[in-house]
Structure formats: structure tokens, C-alpha cells
C-alpha positions as a Markdown table, in Angstrom:
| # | Residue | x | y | z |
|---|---|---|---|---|
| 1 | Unk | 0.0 | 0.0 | 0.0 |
| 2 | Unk | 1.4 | 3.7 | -1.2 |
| 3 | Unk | 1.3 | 6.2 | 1.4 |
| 4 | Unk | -1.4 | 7.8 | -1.1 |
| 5 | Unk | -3.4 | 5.2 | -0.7 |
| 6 | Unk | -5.6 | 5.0 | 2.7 |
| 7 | Unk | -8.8 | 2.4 | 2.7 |
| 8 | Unk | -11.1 | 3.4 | 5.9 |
| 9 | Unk | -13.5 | 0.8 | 7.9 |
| 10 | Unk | -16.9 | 2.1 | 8.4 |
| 11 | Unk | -19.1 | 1.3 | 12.0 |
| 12 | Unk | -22.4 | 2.1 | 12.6 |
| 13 | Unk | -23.3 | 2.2 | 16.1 |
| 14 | Unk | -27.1 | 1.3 | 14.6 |
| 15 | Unk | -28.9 | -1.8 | 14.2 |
| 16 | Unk | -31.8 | -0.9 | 13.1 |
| 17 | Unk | -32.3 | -1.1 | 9.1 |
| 18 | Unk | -33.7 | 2.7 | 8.4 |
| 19 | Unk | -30.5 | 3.8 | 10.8 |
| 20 | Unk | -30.3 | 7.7 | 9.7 |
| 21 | Unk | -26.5 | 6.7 | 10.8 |
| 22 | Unk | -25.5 | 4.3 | 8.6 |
| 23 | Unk | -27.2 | 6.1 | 6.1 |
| 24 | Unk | -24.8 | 9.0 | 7.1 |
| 25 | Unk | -22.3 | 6.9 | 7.2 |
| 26 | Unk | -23.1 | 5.7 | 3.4 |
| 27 | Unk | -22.9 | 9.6 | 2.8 |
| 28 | Unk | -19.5 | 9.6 | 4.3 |
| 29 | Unk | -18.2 | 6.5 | 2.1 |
| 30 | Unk | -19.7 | 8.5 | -1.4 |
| 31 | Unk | -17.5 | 11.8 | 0.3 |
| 32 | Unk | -14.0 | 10.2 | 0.8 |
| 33 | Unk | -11.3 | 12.2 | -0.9 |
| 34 | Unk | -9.8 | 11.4 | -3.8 |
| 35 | Unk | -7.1 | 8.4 | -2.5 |
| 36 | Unk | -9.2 | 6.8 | -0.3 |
| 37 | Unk | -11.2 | 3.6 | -0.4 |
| 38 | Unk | -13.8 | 2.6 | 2.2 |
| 39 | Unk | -16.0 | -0.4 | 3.2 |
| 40 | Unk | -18.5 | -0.9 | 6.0 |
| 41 | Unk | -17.9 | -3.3 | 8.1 |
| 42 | Unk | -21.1 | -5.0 | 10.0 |
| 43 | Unk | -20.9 | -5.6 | 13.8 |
| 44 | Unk | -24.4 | -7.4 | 14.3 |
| 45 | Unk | -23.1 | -10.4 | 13.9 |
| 46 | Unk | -21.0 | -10.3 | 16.8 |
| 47 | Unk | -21.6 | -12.3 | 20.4 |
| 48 | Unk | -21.6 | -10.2 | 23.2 |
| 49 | Unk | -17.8 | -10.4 | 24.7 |
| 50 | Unk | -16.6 | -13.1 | 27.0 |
| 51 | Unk | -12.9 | -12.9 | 28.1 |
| 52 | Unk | -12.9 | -16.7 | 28.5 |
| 53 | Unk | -13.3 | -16.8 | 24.3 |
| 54 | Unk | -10.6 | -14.1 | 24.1 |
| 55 | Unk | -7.8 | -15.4 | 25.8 |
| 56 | Unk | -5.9 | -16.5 | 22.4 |
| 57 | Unk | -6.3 | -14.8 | 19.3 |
| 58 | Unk | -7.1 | -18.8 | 17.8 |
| 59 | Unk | -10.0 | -18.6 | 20.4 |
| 60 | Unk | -11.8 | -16.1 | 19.8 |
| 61 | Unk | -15.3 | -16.7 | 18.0 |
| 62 | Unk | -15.2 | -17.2 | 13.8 |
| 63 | Unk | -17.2 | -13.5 | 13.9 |
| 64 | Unk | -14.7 | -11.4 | 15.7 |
| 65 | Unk | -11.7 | -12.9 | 13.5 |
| 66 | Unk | -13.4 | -11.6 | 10.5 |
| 67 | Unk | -14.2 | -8.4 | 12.0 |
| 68 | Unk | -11.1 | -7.9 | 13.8 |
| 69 | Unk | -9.0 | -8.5 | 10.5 |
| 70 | Unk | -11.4 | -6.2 | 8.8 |
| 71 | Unk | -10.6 | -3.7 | 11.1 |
| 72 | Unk | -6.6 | -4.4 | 10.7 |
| 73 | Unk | -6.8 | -4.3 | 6.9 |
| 74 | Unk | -8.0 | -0.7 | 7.3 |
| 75 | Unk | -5.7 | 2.4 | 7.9 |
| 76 | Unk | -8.4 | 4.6 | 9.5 |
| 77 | Unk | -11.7 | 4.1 | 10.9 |
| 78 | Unk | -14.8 | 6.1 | 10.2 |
| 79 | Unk | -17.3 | 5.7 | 12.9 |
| 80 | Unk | -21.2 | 7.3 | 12.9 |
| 81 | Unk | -23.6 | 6.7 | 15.8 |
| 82 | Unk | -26.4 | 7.3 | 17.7 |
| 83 | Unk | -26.5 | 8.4 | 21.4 |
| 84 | Unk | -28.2 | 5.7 | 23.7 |
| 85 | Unk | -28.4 | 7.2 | 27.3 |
| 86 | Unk | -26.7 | 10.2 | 26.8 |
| 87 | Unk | -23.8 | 7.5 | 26.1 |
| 88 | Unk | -22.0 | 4.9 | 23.4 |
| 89 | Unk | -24.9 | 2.2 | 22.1 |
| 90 | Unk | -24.3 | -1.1 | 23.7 |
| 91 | Unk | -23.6 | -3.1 | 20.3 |
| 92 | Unk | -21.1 | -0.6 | 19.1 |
| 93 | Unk | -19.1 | -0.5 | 23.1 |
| 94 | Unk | -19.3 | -4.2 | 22.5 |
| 95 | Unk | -17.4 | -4.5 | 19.0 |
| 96 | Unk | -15.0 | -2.1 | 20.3 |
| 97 | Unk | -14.5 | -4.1 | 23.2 |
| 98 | Unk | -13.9 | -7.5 | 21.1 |
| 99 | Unk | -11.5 | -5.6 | 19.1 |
| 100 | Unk | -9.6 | -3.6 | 21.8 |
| 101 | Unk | -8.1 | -6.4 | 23.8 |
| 102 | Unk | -4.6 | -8.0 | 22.8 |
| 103 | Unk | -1.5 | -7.1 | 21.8 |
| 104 | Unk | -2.3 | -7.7 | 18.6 |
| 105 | Unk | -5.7 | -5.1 | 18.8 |
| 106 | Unk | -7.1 | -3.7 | 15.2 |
| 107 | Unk | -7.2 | -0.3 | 17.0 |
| 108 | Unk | -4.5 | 1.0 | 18.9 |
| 109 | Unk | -3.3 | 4.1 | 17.0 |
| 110 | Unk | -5.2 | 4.1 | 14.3 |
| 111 | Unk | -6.9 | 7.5 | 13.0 |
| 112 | Unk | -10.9 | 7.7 | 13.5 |
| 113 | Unk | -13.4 | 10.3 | 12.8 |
| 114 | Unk | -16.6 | 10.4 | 14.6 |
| 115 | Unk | -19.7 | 11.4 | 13.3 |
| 116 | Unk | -23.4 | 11.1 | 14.6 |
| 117 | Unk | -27.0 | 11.9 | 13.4 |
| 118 | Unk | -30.0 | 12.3 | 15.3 |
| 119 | Unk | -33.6 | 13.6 | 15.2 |
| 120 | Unk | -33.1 | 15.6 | 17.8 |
| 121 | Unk | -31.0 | 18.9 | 18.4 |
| 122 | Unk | -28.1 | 17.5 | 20.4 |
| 123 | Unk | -26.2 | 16.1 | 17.5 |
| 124 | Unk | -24.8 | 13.0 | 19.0 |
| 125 | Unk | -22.4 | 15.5 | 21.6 |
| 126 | Unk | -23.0 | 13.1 | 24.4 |
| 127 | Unk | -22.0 | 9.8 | 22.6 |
| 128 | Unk | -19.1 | 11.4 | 20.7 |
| 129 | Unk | -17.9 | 12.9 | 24.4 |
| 130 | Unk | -18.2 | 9.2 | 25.9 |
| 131 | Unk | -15.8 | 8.3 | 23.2 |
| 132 | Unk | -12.6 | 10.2 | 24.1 |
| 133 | Unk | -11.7 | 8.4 | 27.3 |
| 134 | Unk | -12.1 | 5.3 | 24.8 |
| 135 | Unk | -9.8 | 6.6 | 22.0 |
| 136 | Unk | -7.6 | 7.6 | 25.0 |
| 137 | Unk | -6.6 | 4.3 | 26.5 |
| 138 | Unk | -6.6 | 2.9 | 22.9 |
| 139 | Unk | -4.3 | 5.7 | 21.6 |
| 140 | Unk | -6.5 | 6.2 | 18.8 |
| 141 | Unk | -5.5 | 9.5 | 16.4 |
| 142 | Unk | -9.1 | 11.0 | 16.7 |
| 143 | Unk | -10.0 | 14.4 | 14.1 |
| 144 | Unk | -10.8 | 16.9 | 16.4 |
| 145 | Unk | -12.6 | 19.5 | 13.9 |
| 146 | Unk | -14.4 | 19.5 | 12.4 |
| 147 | Unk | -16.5 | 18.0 | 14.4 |
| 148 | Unk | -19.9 | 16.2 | 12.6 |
| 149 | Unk | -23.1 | 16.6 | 14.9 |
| 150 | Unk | -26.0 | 16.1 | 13.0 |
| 151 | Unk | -29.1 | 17.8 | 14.3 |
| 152 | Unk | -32.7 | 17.0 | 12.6 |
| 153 | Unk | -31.3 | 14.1 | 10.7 |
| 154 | Unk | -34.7 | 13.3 | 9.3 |
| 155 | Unk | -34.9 | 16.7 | 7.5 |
| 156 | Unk | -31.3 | 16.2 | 5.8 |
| 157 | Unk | -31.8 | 12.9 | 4.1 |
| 158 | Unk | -34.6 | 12.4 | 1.3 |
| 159 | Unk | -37.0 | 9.4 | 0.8 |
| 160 | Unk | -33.6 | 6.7 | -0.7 |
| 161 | Unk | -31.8 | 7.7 | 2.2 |
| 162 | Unk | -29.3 | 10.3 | 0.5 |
| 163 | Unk | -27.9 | 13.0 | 2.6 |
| 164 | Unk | -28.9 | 15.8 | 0.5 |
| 165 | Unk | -28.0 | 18.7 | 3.1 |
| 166 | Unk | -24.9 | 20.4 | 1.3 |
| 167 | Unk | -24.1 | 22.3 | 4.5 |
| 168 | Unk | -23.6 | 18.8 | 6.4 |
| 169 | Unk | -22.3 | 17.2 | 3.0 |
| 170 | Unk | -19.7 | 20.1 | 3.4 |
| 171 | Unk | -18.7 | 19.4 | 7.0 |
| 172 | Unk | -18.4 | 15.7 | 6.6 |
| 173 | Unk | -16.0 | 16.2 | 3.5 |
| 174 | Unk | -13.9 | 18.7 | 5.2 |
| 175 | Unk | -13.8 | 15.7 | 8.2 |
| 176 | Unk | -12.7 | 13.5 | 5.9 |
| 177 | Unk | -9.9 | 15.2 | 4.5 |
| 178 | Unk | -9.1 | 16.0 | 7.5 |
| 179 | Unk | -8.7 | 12.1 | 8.8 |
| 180 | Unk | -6.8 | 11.5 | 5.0 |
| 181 | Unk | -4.2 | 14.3 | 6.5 |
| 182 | Unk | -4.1 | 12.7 | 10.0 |
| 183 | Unk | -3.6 | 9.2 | 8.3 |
| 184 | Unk | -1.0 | 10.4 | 5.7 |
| 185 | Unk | 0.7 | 12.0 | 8.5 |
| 186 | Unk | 1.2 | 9.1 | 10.7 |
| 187 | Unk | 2.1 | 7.1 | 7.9 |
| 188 | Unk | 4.8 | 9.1 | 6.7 |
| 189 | Unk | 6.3 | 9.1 | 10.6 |
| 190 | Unk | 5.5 | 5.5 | 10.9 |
| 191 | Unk | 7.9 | 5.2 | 7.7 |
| 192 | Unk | 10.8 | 7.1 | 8.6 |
């Protein structure tokens, strides 16, 4: 892989199949800057996590290989979520907690950019603040600004589910070069 050359991993922290955030997070994978590839990669198929199937990576269920390798093949992560209790929704905390433990963890320094959606007029500022500590012990390279709070999702996406908002279509693409940046940047260090 060139240093050009950056393929992200898309989470949604929703289940549920008319999820305004995966379809943001669609938006996002049609906005990546020119250089960058991007796939997203499902986490409903995942048991909830049990150290005692995590104690060797050759343990651990045939789900959370595939996913975990996804996440390895992937120099950044792009992540869009709802906020469930004024906090991270329990099937996304529970993919990042399969793929967090080990030496050999998908995450650990790896860019991410966080975005969220919701119908409200909070924007996800709760969820996306319960993520720091998170990206903290994992020393994962989060974007900072711009930051993506989508307020009154419903109004911003038409009847297929394209985000047809240009001011958020804006903000997400300047997010998105800004993670290409961040990733190039750490690759170039990781080089040399």
C-alpha cells in the first residue's frame, strides 16, 4: 500500500435497518477524498464479549476474526452513531471491546473520525464525548474539527436515504480530508 493510498472501515453504532446513521455513514463512504477507499464493516453479527473466548487470538469466535481482521486491513476508521443514554450504544461499546483487547488489537493508533445523526438537536455530543476516554486508552488519532453533529437528521436525508443537506455534505468532506491528512501524517512518521 502507497502512502497515497488509505482504505477506511466504516461502524455504525445502529442496528436498526432505516438507521439515519448508517445512512450518514453511506454519505461519508460516497464523500472520501480522492485516495481513499472505504467499506462498511457490520458488527451485528458479533456475540456479546466473554474474556474466556478471548484469551488466544485462535480462540476467539469465527465472527470477531473476521471483523477484527477487517478492522486491521483498514488504515483509518470512520465511525457514525447514535447516542443511547446520553452515552456509546451497547452493540457498538461491545465490537470495540472485542476488538480492543490484545496485543495484537485492530485499534491501537489508528486515525478515527466520529460522526453522529440524530432527530433531535443535540447532534450525537454526548455519545461522541463518551468516546474520548475510549480513543484515549486505545491511543487512537481521533479528528478533532471539524466535528460532525448532525441535528434533525430526518430533515437532511430524502426518501432513498441520500444525505442531501450540502451544508452537512460540506462538514463531513472537510472531516474526511481531514482524517486523509491525520492518516497520511502518521504514515509518513511511521515510515521514517
Amino acid at each position: 500500500m502507497t502512502t497515497s493510498s488509505i482504505h477506511v472501515a466504516g461502524l455504525s453504532g445502529s442496528l436498526r435497518r432505516g438507521s439515519l446513521n448508517t445512512k450518514l455513514l453511506r454519505a461519508a463512504m460516497e464523500l472520501l477524498p480522492e485516495g481513499m477507499t472505504g467499506e462498511i464493516i457490520p458488527i451485528d453479527g458479533l456475540p456479546l464479549y466473554n474474556a474466556d473466548l478471548d484469551a488466544t487470538a485462535q480462540e476467539r469466535p469465527a465472527a470477531v476474526r473476521r471483523f477484527r481482521d477487517a478492522l486491521a486491513r483498514a488504515d483509518a476508521l470512520v465511525i457514525a452513531s447514535p447516542e443511547y443514554n446520553y452515552s456509546i450504544p451497547g452493540g457498538l461499546k461491545n465490537a470495540i471491546d472485542w476488538a480492543s483487547r490484545g496485543e495484537d488489537s485492530p485499534l491501537v493508533n489508528k486515525p478515527v473520525a466520529l460522526m453522529g445523526a440524530t432527530g433531535g438537536l443535540w447532534g450525537t455530543v454526548r455519545m461522541q464525548l463518551a468516546f474520548r476516554p475510549v480513543f484515549q486508552y486505545l491511543n487512537m488519532q481521533p479528528v478533532n474539527k471539524p466535528e460532525v453533529l448532525v441535528a434533525e437528521a430526518p430533515k437532511k436525508f430524502d426518501a432513498d436515504g441520500r444525505l442531501t443537506d450540502e451544508p452537512t455534505r460540506r462538514l463531513i468532506a472537510q472531516q474526511l480530508q481531514a482524517l486523509k491528512e491525520l492518516t497520511l501524517r502518521m504514515k509518513t512518521t511511521k515510515a521514517g
